[in-house]
C-alpha positions in Angstrom: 23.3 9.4 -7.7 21.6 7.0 -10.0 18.1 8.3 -8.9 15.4 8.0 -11.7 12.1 10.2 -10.9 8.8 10.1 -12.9 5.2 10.5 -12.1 2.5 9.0 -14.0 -1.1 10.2 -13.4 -3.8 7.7 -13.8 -7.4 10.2 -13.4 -9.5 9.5 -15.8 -9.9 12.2 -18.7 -13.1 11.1 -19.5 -14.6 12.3 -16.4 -11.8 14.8 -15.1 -10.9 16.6 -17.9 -8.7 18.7 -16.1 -6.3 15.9 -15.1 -5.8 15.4 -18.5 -2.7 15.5 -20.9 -3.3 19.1 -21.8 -3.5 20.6 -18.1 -1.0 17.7 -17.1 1.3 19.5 -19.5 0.6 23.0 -18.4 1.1 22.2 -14.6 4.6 20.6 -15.6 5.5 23.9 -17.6 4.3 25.5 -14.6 6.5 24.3 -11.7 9.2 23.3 -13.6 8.9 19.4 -13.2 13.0 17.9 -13.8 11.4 15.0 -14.7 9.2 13.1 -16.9 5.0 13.5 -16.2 2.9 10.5 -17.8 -0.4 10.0 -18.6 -1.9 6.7 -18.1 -4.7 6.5 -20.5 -5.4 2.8 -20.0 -5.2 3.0 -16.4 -3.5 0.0 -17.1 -0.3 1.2 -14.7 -2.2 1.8 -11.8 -4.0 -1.7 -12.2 -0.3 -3.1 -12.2 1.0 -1.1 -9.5 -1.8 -1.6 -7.1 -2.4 2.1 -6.7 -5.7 3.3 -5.2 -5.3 7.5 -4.6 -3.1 10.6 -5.6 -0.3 10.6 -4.7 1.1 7.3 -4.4 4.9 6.7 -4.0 6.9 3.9 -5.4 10.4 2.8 -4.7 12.4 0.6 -6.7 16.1 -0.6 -6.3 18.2 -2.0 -9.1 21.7 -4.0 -8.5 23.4 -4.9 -11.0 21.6 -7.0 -13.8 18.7 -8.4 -11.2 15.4 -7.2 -12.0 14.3 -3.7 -10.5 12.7 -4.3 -6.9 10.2 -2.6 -5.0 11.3 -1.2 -1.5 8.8 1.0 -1.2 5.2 2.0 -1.6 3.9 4.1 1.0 3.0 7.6 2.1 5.1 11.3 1.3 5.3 11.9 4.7 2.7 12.7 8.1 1.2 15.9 6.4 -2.6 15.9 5.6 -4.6 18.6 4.3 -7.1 18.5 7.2 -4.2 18.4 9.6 -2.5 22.2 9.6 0.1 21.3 12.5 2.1 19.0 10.4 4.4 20.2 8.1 4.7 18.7 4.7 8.2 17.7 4.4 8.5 14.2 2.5 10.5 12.3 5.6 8.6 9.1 4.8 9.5 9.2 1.0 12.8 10.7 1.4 14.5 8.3 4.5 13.3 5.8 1.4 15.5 7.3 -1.0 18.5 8.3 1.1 18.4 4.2 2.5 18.5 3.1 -1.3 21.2 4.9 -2.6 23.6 4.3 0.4 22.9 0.4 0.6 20.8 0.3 3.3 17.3 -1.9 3.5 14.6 0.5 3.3 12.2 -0.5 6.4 9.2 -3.1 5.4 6.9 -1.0 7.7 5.7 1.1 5.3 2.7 3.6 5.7 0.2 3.9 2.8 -0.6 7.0 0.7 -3.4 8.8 2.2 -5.2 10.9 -0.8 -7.9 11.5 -3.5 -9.4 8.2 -5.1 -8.1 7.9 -8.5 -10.4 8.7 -11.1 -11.7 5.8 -12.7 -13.0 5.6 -16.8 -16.6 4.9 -16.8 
């Protein structure tokens, strides 16, 4: 469907050690991740990207030879850890992706990742 997927963690090794490359490695084994897992060493990624907690979800939408765009940058859905009665389904993320790949503009009302604070180096 012309769907790229990769996730890129940005935690700090230096004061997380497991969050690092090693562990990062094992989890992909682990669950069987189809798709690339990065580590950000420089943080310099999440600088770029603006990104403040784990998980974050980006968007981006390519047509043609323009530049890739950014449609979306937002939450994986209503589901929270300290809120049980939610189910975690990825609705927010997902009505993202199924709007991109049939042509559709992906809503500008966005809702922002709610999660753990990424690890910054020292």
């Amino acid at each position: 469907k012309g769907l790229a997927v990769v996730a890129i963690s940005s935690n700090s090794a230096a004061t997380h050690p497991q969050d690092g490359p090693e562990f990062m490695a094992e989890d992909a084994k682990l669950f069987g991740y189809p798709f690339p897992y990065l580590y950000d060493e420089s943080q310099e990624v999440a600088r770029d990207f603006g990104a403040v907690c784990t998980p974050e979800f980006y968007v981006f939408k390519k047509d043609g030879r323009r530049p890739f765009e950014l449609v979306y940058h937002g939450q994986f859905d209503d589901s929270r850890p300290s809120n049980n009665n939610i189910p975690v389904t990825g609705r927010d993320l997902s009505l993202a992706i199924d709007r991109v790949l049939s042509g559709q503009l992906v809503p500008s009302e966005q809702k922002p990742s709610v999660g753990c604070s990424i690890k910054w180096h020292p």
